[in-house]
N, C-alpha and C positions, 0 to 999 in steps of 0.2 A: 504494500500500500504506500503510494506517494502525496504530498500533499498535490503535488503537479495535476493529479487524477479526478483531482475537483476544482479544475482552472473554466473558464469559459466565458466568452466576448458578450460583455452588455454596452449594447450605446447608452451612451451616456444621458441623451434625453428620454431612455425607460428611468432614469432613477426619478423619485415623486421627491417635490419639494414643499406638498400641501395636501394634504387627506382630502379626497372625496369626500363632496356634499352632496346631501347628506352622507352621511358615513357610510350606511348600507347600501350601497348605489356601485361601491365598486365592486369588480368584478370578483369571482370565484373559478377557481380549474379546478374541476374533482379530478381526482387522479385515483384509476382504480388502477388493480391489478392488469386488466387486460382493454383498458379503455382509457383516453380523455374525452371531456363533456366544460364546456363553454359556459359556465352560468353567472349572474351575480351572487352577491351574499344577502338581499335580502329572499334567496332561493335556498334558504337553509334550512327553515322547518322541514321543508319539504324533502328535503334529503333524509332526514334525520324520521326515526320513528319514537312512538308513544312510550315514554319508559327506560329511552337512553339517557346515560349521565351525560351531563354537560359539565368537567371539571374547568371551574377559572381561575386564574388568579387574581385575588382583591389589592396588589401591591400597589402604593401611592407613590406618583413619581417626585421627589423633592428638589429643588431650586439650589442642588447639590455643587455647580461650581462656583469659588469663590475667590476673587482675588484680592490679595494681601502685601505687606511690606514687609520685609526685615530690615531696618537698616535703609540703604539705597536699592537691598536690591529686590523686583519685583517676584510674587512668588504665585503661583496658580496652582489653586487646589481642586481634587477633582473627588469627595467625598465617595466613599466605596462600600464600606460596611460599618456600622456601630458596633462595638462591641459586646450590646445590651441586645442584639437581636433587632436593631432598629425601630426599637419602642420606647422612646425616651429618652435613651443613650446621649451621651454628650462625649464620651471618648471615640474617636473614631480612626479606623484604617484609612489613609486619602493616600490618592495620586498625587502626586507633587513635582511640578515643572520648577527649575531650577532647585532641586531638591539638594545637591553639593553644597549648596550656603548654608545648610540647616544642620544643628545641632542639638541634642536633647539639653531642655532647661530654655531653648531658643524662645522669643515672643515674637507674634506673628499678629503685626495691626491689618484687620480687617478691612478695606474698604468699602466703604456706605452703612459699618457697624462699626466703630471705635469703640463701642463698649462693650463688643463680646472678645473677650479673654478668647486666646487660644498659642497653647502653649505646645511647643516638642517636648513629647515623651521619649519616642526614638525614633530612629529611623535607617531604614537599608535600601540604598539604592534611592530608587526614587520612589518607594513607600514610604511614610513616613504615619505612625499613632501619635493626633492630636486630640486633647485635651482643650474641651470650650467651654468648662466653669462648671458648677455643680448645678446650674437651672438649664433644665432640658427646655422649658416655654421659650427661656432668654435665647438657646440657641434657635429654634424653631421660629420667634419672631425677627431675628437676623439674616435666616435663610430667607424668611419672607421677604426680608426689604432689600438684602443685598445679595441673596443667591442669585443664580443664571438657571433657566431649564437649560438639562444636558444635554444639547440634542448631538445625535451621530453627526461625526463629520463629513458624510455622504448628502447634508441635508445644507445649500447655501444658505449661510447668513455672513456676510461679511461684516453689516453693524451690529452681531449678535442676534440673540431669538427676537422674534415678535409678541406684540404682546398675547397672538391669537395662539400663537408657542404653547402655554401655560394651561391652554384647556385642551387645543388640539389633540398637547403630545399626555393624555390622561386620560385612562381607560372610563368606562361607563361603572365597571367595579370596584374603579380604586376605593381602598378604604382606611390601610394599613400604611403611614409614611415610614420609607424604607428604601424605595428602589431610586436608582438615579438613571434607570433606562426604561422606557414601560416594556411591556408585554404587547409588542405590537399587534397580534391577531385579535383582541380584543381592541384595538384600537377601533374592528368595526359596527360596535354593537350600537345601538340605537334604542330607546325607549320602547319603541313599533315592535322591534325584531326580538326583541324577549320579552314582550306581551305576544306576540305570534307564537315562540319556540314555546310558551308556559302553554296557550291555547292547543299545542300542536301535543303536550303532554311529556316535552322533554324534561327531565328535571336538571335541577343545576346543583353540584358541590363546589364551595367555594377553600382554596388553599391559598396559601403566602409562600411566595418567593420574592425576596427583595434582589433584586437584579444589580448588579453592580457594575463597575467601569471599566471589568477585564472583558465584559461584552463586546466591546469597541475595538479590542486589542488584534493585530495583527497574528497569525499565522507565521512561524517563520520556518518551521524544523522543515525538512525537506521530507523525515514521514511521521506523518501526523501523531503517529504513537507519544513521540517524544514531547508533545505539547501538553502543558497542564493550563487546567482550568484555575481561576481564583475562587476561592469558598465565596459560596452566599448563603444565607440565612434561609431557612423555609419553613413550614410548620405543615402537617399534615392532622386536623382534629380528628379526637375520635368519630364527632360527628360527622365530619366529611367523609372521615375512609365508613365507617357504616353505610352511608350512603353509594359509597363508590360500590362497594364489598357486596351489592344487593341487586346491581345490575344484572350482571350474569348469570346468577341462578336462574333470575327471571325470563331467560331469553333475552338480554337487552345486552346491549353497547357501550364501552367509556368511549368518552371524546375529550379528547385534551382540546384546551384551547390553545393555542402557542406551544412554544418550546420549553418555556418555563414551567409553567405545568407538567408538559410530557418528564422533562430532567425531576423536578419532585415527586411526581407518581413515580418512576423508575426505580430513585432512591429509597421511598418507601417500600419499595415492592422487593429489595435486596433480600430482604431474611425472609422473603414469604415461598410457602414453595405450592400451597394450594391455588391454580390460576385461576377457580371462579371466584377468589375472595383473594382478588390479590394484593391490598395495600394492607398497612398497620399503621397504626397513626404514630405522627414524628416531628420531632421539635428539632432542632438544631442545624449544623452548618453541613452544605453539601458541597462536593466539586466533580461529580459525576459526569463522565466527561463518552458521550454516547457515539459507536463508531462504527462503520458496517462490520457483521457478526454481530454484536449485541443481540441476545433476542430479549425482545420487549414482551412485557407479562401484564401493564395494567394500561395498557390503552387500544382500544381497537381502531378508531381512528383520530387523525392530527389537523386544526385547523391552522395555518399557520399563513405567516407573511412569506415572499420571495428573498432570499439571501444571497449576500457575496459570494464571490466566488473565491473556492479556496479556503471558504471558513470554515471554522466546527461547526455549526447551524445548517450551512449546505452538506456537511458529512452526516450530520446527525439524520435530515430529512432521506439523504441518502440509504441510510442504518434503516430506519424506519421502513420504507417503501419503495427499493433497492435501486442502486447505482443507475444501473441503465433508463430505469424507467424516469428517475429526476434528471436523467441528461434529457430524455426525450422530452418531457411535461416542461425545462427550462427552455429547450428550442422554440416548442410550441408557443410558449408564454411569451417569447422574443418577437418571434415571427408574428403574432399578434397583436403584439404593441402593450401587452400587459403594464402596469407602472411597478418598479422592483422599491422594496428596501422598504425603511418604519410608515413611511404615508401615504404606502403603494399597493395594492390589490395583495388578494388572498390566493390561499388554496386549500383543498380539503383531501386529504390525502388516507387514503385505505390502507390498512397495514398489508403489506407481502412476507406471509413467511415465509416465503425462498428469498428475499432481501440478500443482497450480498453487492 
């Protein structure tokens, strides 16, 4: 396996630099095993039958990058994970641009908040654990006034986000603040389209994955094995995996929404070895890192966005519903003019057990 093996030519004006209006409007490629089919998303019920789960994630996107001083010199932080599980938390893992000037015990003035404290704890490389005072509200009303939404750098802003940025780039479930990337395939849910999905009898289990800023991060090993993922936080309730865990007795279906979901149900589903009741519920950090071979045990199908090329996210969908058939469904999508990337059309994608 090469990462080379999951290369492939996007024009540059398939990438989306503004979500469909409405949201549900853009388009959907089901991808079966032995077919593609043309549809939008708000053609989803109708895919979908009476009594399949619909897993989402409720992750909040937060106004995560922030720039600061040391000194003269300028410093850009790209918050990643909290260390409280992103509930509260006020010590945090961040990315950190010019990160060689910093030192633990360093003070780190905020700019547009001079009164949030944030201190080096340590730092390796260009990670660095800062500390932003013991008031989680105080950090939380700081982020507000002086964070940035993170968007992907696939997405132009040259004067930075808009202000349409801050609702756009936030799912319909967000609930839990935590992630600094959303869950793009819920990017296209609509008030309409799950009053339709509840009408149609699907039901929905809601999980936490706080998504972080190794999402954005390049690809470099030449085979992918060698690539790690960064921990993110995720939570699995009892009450969701019950829900999940109830599908398939009954004859029904899991559907992940996104990747993020799919990577937490996976995780959950590690120590289970019964596949009609395949999660357990789970709190903690994951870096699950999903590759063709993997077999997958708790989702039957994957609603997701279009991905880079050469990423883990196009290996992963790869994993999922096999190589060849995501080269073929990425051409089609091409040739058709599909929009790629977080504010670009979907797809719904059927698991292949022969995936390879």
């Amino acid at each position: 396996m090469r990462t080379e093996d999951f290369d492939f030519a996007l024009p540059e004006q398939l990438i989306a630099q503004a979500p469909a209006r409405p949201r549900d409007a853009a388009r959907l490629l089901v991808v079966r095993p032995d077919a593609l089919a043309d549809r939008i998303i708000r053609d989803l019920p109708g895919l979908l039958e009476p009594g399949d789960v619909m897993v989402v994630n409720d992750t909040r996107v937060i106004p995560a990058r922030l720039r600061g001083r040391r000194g003269d010199a300028a410093i850009e932080i790209m918050l990643n994970r909290a260390e409280e599980g992103g509930q509260g938390g006020t010590v945090w893992e961040a990315l950190v641009r010019n990160a060689r000037r910093l030192r633990p015990g360093d003070a780190i003035a905020i700019e547009g908040a001079p009164d949030l404290p944030c201190q080096v704890v340590s730092r390796e490389g260009g990670i660095a654990r800062l500390d932003f005072g013991p008031d989680p509200a105080k950090l939380a009303a700081a982020l507000d006034r002086a964070g940035e939404v993170p968007l992907p750098p696939y997405i132009a802003r040259p004067e930075g986000p808009r202000a349409e940025d801050r609702e756009d780039y936030q799912t319909l479930f967000a609930a839990r603040p935590g992630a600094v990337a959303a869950p793009t395939a819920s990017l296209h849910f609509t008030p309409d389209l799950v009053a339709a999905l509840e009408a149609r009898g699907v039901r929905r289990a809601t999980v936490t994955l706080h998504v972080g800023a190794g999402t954005f991060l390049p690809l470099r090993a030449e085979d992918p094995r060698a690539h790690r993922l960064h921990a993110e936080w995720g939570e699995v309730t009892e009450e969701a995996a019950a829900l999940i865990n109830a599908a398939r007795p009954a004859g029904r279906r899991i559907i992940a929404i996104g990747t993020t979901a799919l990577r937490l149900l996976e995780t959950a589903a590690l120590a289970v070895e019964d596949p009609l009741r395949p999660v357990r519920p789970f709190r903690g950090l994951t870096d699950i890192y999903l590759l063709p071979g993997h077999r997958f045990r708790a989702a039957d199908a994957l609603m997701t966005n279009f991905h880079l090329p050469k990423s883990t996210l196009f290996m992963l969908v790869s994993a999922f519903a096999g190589t060849a058939r995501m080269r073929a469904a990425y051409q089609h999508a091409i040739g058709q003019g599909y929009r790629f990337y977080s504010y670009g059309d979907g797809s719904l994608l059927f698991r292949a057990d022969d995936a390879t």
